[in-house]
C-alpha positions in Angstrom: 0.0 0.0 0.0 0.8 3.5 -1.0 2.0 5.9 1.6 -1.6 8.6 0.8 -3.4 4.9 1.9 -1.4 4.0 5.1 -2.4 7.4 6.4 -5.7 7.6 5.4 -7.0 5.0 7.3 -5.1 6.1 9.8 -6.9 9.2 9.9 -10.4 7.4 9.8 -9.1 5.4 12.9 -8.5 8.8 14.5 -12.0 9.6 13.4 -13.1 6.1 14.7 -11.9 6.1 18.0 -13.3 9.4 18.4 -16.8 8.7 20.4 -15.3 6.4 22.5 -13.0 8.6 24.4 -14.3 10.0 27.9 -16.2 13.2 27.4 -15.4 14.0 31.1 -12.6 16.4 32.9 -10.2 14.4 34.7 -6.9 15.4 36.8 -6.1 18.7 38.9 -8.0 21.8 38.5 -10.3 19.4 36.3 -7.6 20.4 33.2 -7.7 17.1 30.7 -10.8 16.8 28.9 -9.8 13.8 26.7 -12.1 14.3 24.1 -11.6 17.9 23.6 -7.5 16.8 23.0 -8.5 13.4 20.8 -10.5 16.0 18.6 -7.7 18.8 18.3 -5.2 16.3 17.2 -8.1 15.0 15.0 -8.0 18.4 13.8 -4.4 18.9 13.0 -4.2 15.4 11.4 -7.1 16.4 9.3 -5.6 20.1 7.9 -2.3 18.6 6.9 -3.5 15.7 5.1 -5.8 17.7 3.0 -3.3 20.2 2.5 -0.8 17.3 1.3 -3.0 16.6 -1.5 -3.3 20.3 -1.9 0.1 21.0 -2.9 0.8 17.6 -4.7 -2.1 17.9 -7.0 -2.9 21.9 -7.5 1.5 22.4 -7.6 3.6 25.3 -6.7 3.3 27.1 -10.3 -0.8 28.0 -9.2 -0.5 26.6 -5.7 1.5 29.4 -3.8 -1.4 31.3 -2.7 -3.8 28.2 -1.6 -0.4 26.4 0.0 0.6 29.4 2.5 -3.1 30.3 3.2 -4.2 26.4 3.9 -1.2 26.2 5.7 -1.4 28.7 8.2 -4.5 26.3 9.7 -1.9 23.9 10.4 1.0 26.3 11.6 1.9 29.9 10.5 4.9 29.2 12.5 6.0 26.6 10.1 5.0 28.9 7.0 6.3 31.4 7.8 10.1 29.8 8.5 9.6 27.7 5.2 9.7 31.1 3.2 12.2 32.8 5.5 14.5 29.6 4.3 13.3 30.2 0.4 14.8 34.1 0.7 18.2 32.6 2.0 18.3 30.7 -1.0 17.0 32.9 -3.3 16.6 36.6 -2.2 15.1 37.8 -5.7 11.7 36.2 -4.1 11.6 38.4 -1.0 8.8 40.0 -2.0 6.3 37.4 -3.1 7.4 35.6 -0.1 6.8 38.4 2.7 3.6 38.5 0.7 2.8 35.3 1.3 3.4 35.2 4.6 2.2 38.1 5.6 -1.3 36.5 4.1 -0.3 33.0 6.2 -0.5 35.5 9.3 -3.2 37.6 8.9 -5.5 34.4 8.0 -5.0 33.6 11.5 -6.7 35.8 13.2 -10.3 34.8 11.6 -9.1 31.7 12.2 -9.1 32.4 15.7 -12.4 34.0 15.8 -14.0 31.0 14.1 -12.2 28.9 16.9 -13.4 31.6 19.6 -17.3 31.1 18.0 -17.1 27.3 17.7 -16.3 26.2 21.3 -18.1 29.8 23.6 -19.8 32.6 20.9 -20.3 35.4 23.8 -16.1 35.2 23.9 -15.8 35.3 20.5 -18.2 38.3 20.5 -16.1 40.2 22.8 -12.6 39.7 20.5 -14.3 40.3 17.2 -13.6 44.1 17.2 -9.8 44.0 17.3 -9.8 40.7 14.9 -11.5 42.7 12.5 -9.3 46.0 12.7 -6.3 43.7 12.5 -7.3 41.7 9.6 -8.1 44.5 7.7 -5.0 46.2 8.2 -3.3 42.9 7.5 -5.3 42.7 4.0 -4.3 46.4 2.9 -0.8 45.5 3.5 -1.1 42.3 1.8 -2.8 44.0 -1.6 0.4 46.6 -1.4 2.6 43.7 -1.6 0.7 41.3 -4.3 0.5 44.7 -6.7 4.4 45.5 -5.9 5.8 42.6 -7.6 5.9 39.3 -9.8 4.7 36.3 -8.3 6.9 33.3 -7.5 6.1 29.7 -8.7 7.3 28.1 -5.2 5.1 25.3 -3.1 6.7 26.7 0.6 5.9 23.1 2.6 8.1 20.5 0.1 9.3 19.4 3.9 6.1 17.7 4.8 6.2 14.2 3.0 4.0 12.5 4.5 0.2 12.9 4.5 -0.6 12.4 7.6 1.9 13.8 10.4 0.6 12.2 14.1 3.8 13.1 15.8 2.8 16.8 15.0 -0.5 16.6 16.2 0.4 14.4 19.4 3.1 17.0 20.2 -0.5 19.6 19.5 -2.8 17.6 21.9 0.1 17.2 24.4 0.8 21.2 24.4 -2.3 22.0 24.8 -3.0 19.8 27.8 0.1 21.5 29.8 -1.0 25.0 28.8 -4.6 24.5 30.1 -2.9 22.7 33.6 -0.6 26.0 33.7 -3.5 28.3 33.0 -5.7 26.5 35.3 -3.3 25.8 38.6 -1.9 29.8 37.8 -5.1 30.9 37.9 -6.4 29.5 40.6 -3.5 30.1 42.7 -2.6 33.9 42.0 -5.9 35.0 40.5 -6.5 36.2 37.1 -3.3 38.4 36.7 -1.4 34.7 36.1 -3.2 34.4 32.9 -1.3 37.4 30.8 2.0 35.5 32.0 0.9 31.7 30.9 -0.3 33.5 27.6 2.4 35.7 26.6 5.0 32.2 26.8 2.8 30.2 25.9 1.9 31.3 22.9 5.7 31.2 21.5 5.2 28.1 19.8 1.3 28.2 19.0 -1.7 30.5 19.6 -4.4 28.0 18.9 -3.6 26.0 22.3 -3.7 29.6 24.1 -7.4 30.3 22.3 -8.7 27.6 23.5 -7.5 27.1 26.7 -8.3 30.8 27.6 -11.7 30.7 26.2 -12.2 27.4 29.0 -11.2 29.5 31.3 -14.0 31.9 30.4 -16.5 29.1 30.2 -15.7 28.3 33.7 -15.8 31.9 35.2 -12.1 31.9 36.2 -11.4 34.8 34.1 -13.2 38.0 32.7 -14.1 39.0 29.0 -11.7 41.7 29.3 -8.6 39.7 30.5 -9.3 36.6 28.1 -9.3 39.8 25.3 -5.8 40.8 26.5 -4.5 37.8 27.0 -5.4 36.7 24.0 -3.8 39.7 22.4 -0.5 39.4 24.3 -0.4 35.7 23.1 -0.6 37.0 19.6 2.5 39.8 20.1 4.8 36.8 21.4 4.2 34.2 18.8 4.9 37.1 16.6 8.0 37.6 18.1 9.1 34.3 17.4 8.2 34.5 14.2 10.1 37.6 13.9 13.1 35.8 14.9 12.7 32.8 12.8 12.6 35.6 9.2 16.0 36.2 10.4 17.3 33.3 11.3 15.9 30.9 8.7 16.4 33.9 6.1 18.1 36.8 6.1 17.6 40.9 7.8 15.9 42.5 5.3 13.2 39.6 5.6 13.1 40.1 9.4 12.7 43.8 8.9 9.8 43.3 6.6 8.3 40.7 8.9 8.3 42.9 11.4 6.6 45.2 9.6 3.4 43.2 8.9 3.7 42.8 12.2 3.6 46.2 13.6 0.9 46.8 10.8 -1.2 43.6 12.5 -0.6 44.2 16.0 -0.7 48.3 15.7 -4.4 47.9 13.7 -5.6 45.6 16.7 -4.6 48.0 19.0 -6.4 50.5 17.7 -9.2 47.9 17.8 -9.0 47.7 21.7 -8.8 51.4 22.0 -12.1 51.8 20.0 -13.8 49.6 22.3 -12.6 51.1 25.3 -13.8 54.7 24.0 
């Protein structure tokens, strides 16, 4: 059998397996919730198995656009070092590439409100206005960028080979189950000031695990509307830092300096979001 069919039934096992995991909260501060984590790594199994077939079947020549904006719902981390590593290689593309990931990034913060409306809609409610202000400004930059210059015939995730990628989403499930135990035990130990801390480190690797586990907090009136917001927002400036760090790392300055831009454009435009709210 064929690699694509090893995996997929793999995948339907995940799917399988699914209704017979407990639906219950188990541990300290009642932070596993087994089926919440089966159905997250369900998740991230899911996104990059599509996305494999994505990019083998659509190709890099049309599939640039489709491969950096499907794969910022499995990591915009990983995009966005994928085409700070293309720039080393070949600087002429430093446009098209901040472009794309400039797109990777801003797709995530809808992402995060569709998250936010899926699992507690009053939450997602009360972060809507500074997702909005930041994807907008995210877009305008983006149109800028995709009028400024050729585009580049590159698929940015040739490093993903298989299909289906378990030891990802394992490592996923297994994050997020230590970042709701930290937010939880923090929480209920030094009150809702803990939160911005757990959030802000946290989020270095991944903001999805942050979402979800401060939106439980919410659902459990441990924390307010108005700290979940900032949180939230602080978890979104540090896994831009890292991101930051990896466009210079992975690629070169003038790609960091760019990155940093889109950054400052995303960050400064939900800031201005927050301070609309607050008027």
């Amino acid at each position: 059998m064929t690699k694509e069919v090893v995996d997929g039934i793999a995948l339907a096992v995940l799917f399988a397996v699914r209704p017979f995991i407990p639906d219950g909260r188990y541990g300290p501060f009642d932070f596993f919730a087994p089926r919440s984590l089966w159905t997250a790594m369900i998740v991230v199994s899911a996104v990059g198995f599509v996305g494999y077939f994505l990019r083998k079947y659509v190709g890099a020549h049309r599939g640039r656009v489709l491969a950096a904006s499907f794969g910022s719902l499995v990591s915009t981390t990983a995009v966005t070092a994928a085409l700070a590593a293309e720039v080393r290689t070949s600087p002429d593309r430093q446009r098209d590439c901040w472009y794309a990931a400039t797109l990777a990034n801003v797709i995530q913060l809808p992402r995060m409100l569709i998250v936010l409306g899926a699992i507690y809609p009053t939450m997602a409610q009360a972060f809507a206005i500074p997702v909005l202000f930041g994807t907008v400004g995210g877009l305008v930059l983006t149109y800028r960028l995709r009028h400024r210059g050729p585009s580049v015939q590159t698929d940015e995730l040739t490093s993903q080979t298989r299909p289906l990628n378990l030891r990802s989403a394992l490592a996923f499930a297994a994050y997020l189950a230590a970042v709701n135990f930290a937010g939880s035990a923090l929480t209920n130990e030094y009150g809702t000031s803990a939160i911005y801390v757990t959030s802000f480190f946290g989020a270095v690797l991944d903001v999805d695990s942050i979402t979800i586990s401060v939106t439980d907090l919410v659902e459990r009136s441990m924390v307010s509307h108005d700290v979940a917001r900032l949180s939230l927002v602080l978890a979104i400036a540090a896994n831009a830092i890292v991101k930051i760090g990896l466009s210079g790392i992975n690629g070169t300055s003038a790609f960091m300096k760019n990155m940093a831009l889109s950054f400052l454009v995303i960050l400064g435009s939900m800031a201005v979001g927050l301070i609309v709210m607050a008027i």
